[in-house]
C-alpha positions in Angstrom: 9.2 -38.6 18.0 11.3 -35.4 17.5 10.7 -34.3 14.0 6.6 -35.2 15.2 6.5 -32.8 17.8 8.9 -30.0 16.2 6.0 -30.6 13.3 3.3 -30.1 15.7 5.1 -27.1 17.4 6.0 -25.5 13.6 2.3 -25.8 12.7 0.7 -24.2 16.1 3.1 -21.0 15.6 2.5 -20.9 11.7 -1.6 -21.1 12.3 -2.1 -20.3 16.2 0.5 -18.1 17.8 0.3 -17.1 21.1 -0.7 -13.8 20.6 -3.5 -14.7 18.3 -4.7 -17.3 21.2 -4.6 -14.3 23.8 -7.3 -12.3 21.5 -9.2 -15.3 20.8 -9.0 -16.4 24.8 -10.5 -12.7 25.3 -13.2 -12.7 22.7 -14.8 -15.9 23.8 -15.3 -14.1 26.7 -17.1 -11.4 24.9 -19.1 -13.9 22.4 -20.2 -16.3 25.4 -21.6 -12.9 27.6 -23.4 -11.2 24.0 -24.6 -14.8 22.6 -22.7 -13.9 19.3 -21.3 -15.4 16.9 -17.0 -15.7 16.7 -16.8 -13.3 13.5 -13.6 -11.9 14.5 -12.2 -15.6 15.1 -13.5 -16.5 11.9 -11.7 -13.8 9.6 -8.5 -14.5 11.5 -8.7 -18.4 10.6 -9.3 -17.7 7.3 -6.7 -15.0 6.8 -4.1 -17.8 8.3 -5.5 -20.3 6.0 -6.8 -22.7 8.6 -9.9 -23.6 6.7 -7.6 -25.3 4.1 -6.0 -27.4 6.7 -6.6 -30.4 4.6 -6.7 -29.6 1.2 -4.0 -31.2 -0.1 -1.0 -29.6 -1.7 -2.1 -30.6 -5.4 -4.9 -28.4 -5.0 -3.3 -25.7 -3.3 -3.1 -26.4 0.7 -1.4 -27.5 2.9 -2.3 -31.3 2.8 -2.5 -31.3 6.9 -3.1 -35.2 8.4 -5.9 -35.7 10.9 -3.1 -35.9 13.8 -2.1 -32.3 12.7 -5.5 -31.1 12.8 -6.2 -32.8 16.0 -3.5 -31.0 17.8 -4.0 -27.8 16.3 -8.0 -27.9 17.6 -6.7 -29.1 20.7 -4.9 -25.7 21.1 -7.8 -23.5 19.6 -10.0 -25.2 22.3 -7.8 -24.1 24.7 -8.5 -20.5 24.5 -12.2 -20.3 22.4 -14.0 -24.1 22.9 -16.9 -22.5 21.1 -14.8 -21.4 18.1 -12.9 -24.8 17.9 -16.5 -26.7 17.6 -17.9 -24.9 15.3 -15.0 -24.9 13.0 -14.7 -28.2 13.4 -17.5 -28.9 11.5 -16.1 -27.4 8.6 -13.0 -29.0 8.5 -14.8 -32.5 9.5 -16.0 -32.1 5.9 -13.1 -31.7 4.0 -11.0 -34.4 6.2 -14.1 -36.7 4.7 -12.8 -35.8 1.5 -9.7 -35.9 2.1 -10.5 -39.0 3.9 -11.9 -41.0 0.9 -9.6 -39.7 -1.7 -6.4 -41.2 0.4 -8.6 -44.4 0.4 -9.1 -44.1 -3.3 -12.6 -42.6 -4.2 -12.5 -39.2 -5.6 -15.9 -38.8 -5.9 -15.8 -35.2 -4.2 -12.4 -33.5 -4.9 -14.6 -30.8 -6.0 -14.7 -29.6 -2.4 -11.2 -28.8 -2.5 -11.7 -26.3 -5.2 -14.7 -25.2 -3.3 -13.6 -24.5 -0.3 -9.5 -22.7 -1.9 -13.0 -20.5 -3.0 -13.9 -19.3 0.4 -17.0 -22.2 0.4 -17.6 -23.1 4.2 -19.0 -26.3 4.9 -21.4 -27.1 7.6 -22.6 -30.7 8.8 -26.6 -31.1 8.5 -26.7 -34.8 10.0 -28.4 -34.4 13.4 -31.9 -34.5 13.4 -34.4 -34.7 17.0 -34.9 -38.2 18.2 -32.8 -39.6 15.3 -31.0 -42.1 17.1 -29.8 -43.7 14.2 -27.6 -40.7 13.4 -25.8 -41.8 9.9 -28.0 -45.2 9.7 -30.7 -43.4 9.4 -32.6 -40.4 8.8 -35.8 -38.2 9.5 -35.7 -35.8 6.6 -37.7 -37.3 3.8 -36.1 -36.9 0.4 -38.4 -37.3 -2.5 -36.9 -38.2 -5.7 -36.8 -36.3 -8.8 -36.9 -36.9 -12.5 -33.6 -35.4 -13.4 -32.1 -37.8 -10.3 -31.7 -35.0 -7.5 -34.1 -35.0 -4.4 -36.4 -32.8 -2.6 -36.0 -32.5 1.1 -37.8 -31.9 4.1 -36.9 -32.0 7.9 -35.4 -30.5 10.7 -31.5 -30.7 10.8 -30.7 -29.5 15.0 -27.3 -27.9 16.4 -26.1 -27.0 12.5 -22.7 -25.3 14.0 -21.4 -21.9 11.7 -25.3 -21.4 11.3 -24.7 -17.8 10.2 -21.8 -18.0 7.5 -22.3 -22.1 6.2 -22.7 -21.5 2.4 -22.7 -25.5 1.3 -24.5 -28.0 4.1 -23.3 -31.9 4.0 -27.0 -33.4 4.9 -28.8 -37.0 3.9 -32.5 -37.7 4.1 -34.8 -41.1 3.4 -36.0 -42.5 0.3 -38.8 -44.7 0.9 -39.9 -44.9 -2.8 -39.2 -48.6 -2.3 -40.6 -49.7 1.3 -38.9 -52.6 1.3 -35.8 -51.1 0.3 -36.0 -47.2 1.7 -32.7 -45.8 0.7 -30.4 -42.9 2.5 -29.6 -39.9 0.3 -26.3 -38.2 1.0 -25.1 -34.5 -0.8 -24.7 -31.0 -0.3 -27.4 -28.1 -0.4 -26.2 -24.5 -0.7 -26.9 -21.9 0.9 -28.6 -19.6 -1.1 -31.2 -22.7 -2.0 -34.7 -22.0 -2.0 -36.6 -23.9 1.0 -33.7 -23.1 3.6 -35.2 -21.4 6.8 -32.1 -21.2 9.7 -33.6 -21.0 13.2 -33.1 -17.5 14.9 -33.6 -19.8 18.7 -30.3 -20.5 20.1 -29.9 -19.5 24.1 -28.3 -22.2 25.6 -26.1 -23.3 28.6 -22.6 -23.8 27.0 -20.5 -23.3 23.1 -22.8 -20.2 22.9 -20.3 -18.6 20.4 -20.7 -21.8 17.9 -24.4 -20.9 16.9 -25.3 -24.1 15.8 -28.9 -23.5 15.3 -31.6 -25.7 14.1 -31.9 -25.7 10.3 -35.7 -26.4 8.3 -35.6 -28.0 5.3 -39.1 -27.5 2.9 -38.9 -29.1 -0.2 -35.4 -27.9 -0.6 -34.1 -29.1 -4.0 -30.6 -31.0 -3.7 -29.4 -30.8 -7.3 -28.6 -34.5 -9.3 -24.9 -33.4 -8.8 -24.6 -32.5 -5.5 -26.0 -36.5 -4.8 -23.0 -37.6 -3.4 -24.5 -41.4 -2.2 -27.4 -43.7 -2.1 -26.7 -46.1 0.9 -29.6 -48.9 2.0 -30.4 -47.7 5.4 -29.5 -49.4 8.5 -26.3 -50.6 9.3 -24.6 -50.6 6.2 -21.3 -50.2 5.8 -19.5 -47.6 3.1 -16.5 -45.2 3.0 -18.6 -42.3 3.4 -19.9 -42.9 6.7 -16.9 -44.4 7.9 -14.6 -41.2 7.1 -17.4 -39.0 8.5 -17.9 -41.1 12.3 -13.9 -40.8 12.6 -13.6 -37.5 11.5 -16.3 -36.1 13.2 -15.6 -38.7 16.6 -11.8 -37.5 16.9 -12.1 -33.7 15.7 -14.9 -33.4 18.2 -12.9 -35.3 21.1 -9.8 -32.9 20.2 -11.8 -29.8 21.0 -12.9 -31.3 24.4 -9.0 -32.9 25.0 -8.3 -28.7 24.7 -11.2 -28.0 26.8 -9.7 -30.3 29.8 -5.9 -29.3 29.8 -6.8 -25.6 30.1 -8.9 -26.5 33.3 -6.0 -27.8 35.0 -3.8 -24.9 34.2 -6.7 -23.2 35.6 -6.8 -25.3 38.6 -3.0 -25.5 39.0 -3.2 -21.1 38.8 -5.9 -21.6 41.4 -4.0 -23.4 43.9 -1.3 -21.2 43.7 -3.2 -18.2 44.1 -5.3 -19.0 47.0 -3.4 -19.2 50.6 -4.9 -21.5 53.3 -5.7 -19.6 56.9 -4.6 -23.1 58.4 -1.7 -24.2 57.0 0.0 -20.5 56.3 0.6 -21.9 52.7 -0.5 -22.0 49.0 -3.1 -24.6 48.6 -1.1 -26.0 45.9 1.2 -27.7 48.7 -2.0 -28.7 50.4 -1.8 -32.4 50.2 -5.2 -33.2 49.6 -5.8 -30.2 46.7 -2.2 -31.4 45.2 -3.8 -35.4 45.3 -7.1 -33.9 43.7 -5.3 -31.8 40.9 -3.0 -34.7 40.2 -6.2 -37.4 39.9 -7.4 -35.3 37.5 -4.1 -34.9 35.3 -3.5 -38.7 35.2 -6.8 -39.3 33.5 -6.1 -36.4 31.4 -3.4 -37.8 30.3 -5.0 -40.6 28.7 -7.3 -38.3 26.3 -4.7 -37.4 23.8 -3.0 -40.4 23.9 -5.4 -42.2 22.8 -6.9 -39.6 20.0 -3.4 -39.1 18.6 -3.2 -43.2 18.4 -6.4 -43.3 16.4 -5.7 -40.5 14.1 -2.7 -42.0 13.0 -4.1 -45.3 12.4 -6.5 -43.7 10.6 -3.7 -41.6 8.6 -1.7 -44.5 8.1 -4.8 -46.2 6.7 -4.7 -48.9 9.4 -7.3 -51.6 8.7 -9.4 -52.1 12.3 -12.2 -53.5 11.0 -15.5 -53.9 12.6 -13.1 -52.6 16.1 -13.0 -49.1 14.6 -16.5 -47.8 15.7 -15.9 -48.6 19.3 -12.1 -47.1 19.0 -13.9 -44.1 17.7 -16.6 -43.5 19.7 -14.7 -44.7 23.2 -12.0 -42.2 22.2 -14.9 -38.9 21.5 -16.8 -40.2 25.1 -13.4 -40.0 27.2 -12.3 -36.9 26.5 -15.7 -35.1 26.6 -15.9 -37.3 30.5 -12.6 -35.9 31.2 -13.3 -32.7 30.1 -16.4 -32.6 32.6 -14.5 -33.6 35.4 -11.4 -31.4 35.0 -13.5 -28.4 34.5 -15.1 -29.6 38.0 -12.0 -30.1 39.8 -10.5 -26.9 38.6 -13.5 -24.8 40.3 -12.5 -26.4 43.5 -9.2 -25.6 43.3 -10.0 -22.2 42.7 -13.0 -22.3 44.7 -15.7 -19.2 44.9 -13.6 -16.9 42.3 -14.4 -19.8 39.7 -18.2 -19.4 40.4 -18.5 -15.9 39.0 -20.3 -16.2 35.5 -17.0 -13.5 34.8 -14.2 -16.3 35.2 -13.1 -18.8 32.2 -13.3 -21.6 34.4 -17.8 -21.1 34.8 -17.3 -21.1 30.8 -15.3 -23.9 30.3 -17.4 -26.0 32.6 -20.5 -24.9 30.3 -18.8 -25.5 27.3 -17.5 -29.3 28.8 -22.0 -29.8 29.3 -22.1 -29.9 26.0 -20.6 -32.7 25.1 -23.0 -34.6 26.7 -25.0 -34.1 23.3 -22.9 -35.4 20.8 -24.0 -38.6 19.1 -23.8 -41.5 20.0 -24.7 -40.7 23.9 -22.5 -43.3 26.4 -25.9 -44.8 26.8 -26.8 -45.6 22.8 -22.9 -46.7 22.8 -23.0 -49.4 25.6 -24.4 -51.9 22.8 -21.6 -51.3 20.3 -19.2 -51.6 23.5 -20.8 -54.9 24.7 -21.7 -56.6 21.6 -17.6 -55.8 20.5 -17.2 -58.2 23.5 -19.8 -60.8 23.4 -21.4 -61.2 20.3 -20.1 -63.9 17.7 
């Protein structure tokens, strides 16, 4: 336990000292007020080498595990939630690779070299109404003579929008209607038919950018196909590695989210005097009960995502019970993070309320996590049928 935390501690000074927090904990500020993308973040994390995280060291990274990353975007979050999301998406596609190759298929290593380039990977999955998410698919990919695709459809909330140069996106093959066929690769940047949305005014993770992307007839060369997969619910070690990458990293940024609401809070309390009692509201007892309700069910949040992501390091075999492991881990920490960022603005009461304070952007950033796939409402099934079904 010991050498794991003096790891963990060693990697947040080596990639995310405190100083470099304090100007990334100002500039969100700044990106959330303009509507701006994190540029200055961006050039720090890649001058520190944080977009390498998991390379491995054979091809010149550091090797990071999914634990490591996980508490290293549980500190970004902290400071720059907006920042930590979008990133995320980049490094969910190299831990994919990373991912598979652990598990055997080295089918694309060539990311690795790609992104030691300067490549930055962005995840074109998410598509309106697609419910179906990986199982599934919107964008129609017509097949070519030479075995690439052409695609077109509408990929939504495409986080790094402005510097992605390779996109990780699938479409549907229905050549064969009785056997329509899900088309996974990578489309660069620079690839005719690419139009990125210049709409993106919303309520919360403002710096992230993650505007729609429109796909028209955009050619996805024979060797970018990285699978064919029979849609539905098929399994294969593709979509696997990308639902716990993606399900973990993006629970990590909201486990960051909620612990700096309660130091927050906690500052709150001790800043604020009560009239009545001729003391700090932090020795108010019913503030102090309030505060400490919502740091025992924080608590649970990185437990339980520092549990999975070793499992899934340590190439734990949970079967059919990883999806609900997964997605129950991604749905309490994004509940949690609501909640914190709720009780924090009554501990700090009508000073949190000013559209100036981090608390009003934290609790925007926590909304947004009610739009991350699946939805507690498309997940009840999966929870239920983990229970009941033969």
């Amino acid at each position: 336990m010991t050498d794991r935390l003096t790891r963990h501690a060693e990697l947040a000074e080596r990639y995310l000292p405190d100083a470099l927090m304090e100007r990334f904990r100002e500039r969100a500020a700044v990106y959330d007020r303009e509507n701006r993308f994190f540029d200055e973040d961006l050039a720090d994390l890649v001058d520190r080498g944080y977009l390498r995280l998991f390379v491995p060291e054979e091809a010149g990274g550091p090797g990071l595990s999914l634990d490591e990353v996980s508490h290293l975007q549980q500190r970004l979050a902290s400071a720059a939630p907006a920042t930590a999301l979008a990133v995320n998406m980049h490094l969910m596609c190299t831990g994919v690779v990373q991912a598979l190759a652990a598990r055997g298929d080295h089918s694309l290593d060539g990311v690795f070299a790609e992104t030691m380039a300067g490549e930055i990977f962005a995840f074109g999955i998410s598509e309106p109404s697609n419910d179906w998410v990986l199982q599934g698919s919107k964008t129609i990919a017509t097949p070519q003579e030479d075995g690439g695709y052409l695609l077109d459809g509408v990929k939504i909330f495409t986080s790094l929008s402005p510097v992605w140069t390779r996109l990780i996106a699938h479409g549907r093959d229905d050549t064969d209607p009785e056997n329509p066929m899900l088309v996974y690769g990578f489309l660069e940047r620079d690839t005719p038919g690419i139009t990125v949305s210049d709409q993106w005014d919303v309520l919360g993770m403002r710096a992230s950018q993650s505007r729609a992307t429109i796909l028209k007839s955009v050619r996805m060369a024979p060797e970018r196909v990285s699978r064919r997969i029979p849609a539905g619910r098929v399994p294969d070690p593709l979509t696997f590695a990308i639902t716990s990458t993606f399900q973990l990293l993006v629970g990590s940024v909201y486990a960051g989210v909620a612990w700096r609401a309660l130091e927050l809070g906690a500052a709150g309390l001790k800043a604020r005097r009560s009239a009545k009692s001729g003391t700090t509201y932090a020795e108010v007892p019913e503030f102090r009960a309030r505060l400490a309700d919502a740091y025992a069910e924080y608590l649970a949040v990185p437990a339980q995502l520092e549990a999975y992501c070793r499992d899934f390091d340590e190439l734990v075999d949970h079967g059919a019970g990883w999806a609900p492991r997964l997605v129950s881990a991604r749905l309490h920490a994004s509940a949690v993070a609501r909640r914190a960022t709720e009780t924090a603005l009554m501990c700090t009461s009508g000073s949190g309320f000013d559209n100036g304070h981090e608390l009003s952007r934290l609790h925007r950033d926590a909304m947004a996590s009610l739009f991350h796939p699946p939805g507690a409402d498309a997940a009840r099934p999966m929870f239920a049928a983990a229970l009941l079904d033969d």
